[in-house]
N, C-alpha and C positions, 0 to 999 in steps of 0.2 A: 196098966190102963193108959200109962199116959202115951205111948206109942199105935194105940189101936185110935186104926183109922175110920171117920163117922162121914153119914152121909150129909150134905148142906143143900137143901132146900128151899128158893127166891121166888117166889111169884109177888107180882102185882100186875099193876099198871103199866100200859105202855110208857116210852120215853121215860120211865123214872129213873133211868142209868140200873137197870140191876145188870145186865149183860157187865158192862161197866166195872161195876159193885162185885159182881161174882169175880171176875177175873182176877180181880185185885187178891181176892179173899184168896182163891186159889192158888197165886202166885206165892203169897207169903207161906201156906199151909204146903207147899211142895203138892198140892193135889189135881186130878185132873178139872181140867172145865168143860162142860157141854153147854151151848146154849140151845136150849130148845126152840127158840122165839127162830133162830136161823135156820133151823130145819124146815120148821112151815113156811117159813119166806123162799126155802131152795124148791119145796112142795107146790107152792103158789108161780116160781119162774116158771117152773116146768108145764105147770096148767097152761100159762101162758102163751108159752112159746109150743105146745100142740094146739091151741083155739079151743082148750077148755075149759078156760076160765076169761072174762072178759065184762066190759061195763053191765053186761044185760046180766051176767049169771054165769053158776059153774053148772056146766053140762056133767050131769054126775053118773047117767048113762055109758060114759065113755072114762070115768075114774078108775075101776078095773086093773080096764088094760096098762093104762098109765101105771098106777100105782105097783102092780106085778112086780117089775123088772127096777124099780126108784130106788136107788140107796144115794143116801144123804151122811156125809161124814165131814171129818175136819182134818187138816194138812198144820203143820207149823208153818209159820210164816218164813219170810228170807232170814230174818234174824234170831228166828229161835222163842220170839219174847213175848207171841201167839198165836193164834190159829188161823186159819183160813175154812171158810164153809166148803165144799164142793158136791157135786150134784153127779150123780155116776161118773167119778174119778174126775168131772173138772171142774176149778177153780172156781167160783160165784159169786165171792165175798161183796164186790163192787155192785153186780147186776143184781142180787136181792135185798138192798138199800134204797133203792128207788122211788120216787113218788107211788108208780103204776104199780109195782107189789106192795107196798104200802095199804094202797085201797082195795086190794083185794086179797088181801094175808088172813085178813078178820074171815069173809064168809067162808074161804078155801079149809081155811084149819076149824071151822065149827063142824064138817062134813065128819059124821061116827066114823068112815073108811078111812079117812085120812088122820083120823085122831089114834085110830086104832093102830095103822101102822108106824106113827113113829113114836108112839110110848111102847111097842113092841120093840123098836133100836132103841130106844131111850133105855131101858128097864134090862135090856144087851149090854150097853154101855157101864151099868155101872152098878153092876153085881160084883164087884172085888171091893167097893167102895172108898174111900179116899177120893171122892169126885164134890163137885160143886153143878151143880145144874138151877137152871132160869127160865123163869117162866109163868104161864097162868094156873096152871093144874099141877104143878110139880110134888109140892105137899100134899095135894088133896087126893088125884090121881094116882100119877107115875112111883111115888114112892113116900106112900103115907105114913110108913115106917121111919121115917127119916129121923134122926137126932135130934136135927136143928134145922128148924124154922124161921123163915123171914118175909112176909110180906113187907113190899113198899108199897107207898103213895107217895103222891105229891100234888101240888096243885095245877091246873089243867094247865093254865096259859104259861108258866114256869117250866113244863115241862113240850107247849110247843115250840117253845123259847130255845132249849137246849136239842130239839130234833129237826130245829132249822141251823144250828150253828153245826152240828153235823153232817149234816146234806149240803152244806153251802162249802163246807172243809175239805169235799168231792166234786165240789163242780157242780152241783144240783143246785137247778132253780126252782123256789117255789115261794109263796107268800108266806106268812106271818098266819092270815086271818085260815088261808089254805089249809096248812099244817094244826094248824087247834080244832077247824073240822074235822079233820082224818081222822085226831089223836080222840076229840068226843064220840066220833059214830064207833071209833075200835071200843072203845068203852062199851059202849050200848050193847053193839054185840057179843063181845067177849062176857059180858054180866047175863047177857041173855039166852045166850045161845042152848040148846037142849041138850049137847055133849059135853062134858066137861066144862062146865061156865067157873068163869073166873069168880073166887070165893077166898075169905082168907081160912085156912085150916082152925080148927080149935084151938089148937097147941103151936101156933106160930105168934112171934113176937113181931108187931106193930113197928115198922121205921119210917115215918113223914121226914124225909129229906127235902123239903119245898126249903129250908132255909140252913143248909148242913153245909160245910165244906167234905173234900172227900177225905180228908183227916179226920175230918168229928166223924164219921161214916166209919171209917177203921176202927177208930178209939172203938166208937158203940160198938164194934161188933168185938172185937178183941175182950171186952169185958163181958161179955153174952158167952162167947166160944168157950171162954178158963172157966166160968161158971156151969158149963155144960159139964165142960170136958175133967171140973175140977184141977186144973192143971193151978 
């Protein structure tokens, strides 16, 4: 028992560091990471950069043919220590951090065609299991089966706080007042949306990180995993 590998499942809230949160968990367990939340942000550049998604709306007439030919994966970074997003074999990591996919990550990934296809890679991914994956639907969706469950939250203006100190860490401008919109209207949608709406699973354990360091974060979860895993 104690060498068989379980699957970890993170949804919540935008900005509450699960991407973050997952890796870390990943890096101590020797297992893989996926983040989901980059896939639909590579899904969302792509919209973009054809004219099919933009402030008016995504043209879902023309999703299709987009979507056909789209594979979304991840590269090691220079050092080894993690990953890189890329969008048909290139690079994205920087270009799907942006304000402009930001604001439109939310209605592109509510779209059933675009949900469908990358929990179709997703559910690819990580059929050997020994993975960590993040996200809105990951429990509830992608892999309801999963061992272990972890919904985050956190509080809204705490977590616009920390998705401006990372866009500012890049050279990204944007406001304060700016970014806590974004981060409510992704709310709204993501809770609303008619495909896969962000929900916490039955059997997932509760983490409000609004006042955690990311040691108290470990601890908690290291006492959750032995108690899973029995270890």
């Amino acid at each position: 028992m104690k060498d068989k590998k379980i699957t970890i499942a993170i949804d919540g809230y935008s900005s509450c560091g699960k991407s973050t949160y997952a890796k870390a968990i990943a890096q101590r367990l020797n297992y893989i990471y996926i983040d989901s939340g980059a896939m639909y942000r590579a899904v969302t550049l792509a919209c973009i950069r054809a004219g099919v998604a933009n402030d008016s709306g995504v043209d879902e007439d023309r999703l299709p043919e987009l979507l056909h030919s789209l594979k979304v994966g991840f590269v090691p970074n220079q050092s080894g220590t993690g990953w890189l997003t890329t969008l048909n074999n290139e690079v994205v990591e920087n270009e799907i951090r942006t304000l402009e996919v930001s604001n439109l990550v939310s209605p592109v990934s509510a779209i059933a065609m675009v949900r469908s296809k990358m929990t179709q890679q997703q559910q690819e991914m990580g059929k050997q299991k020994g993975i960590v994956m993040d996200g809105r639907d990951i429990g509830t969706v992608v892999f309801p089966d999963a061992e272990l469950k972890i919904f985050m939250t956190a509080d809204p203006v705490i977590r616009a706080k920390r998705r401006l100190k990372e866009m500012e860490s890049k050279g990204q401008n944007a406001t304060l007042e700016e970014v806590l919109e974004n981060i409510e209207q992704r709310d709204h949608i993501d809770r609303n949306r008619e495909v896969a709406p962000l929900r916490q699973a039955n059997d997932a354990i509760v983490l409000d990180n609004s006042n955690m360091t990311v040691e108290q974060q470990m601890e908690w979860f290291q006492k959750l995993y032995n108690h899973i895993t029995k270890r």
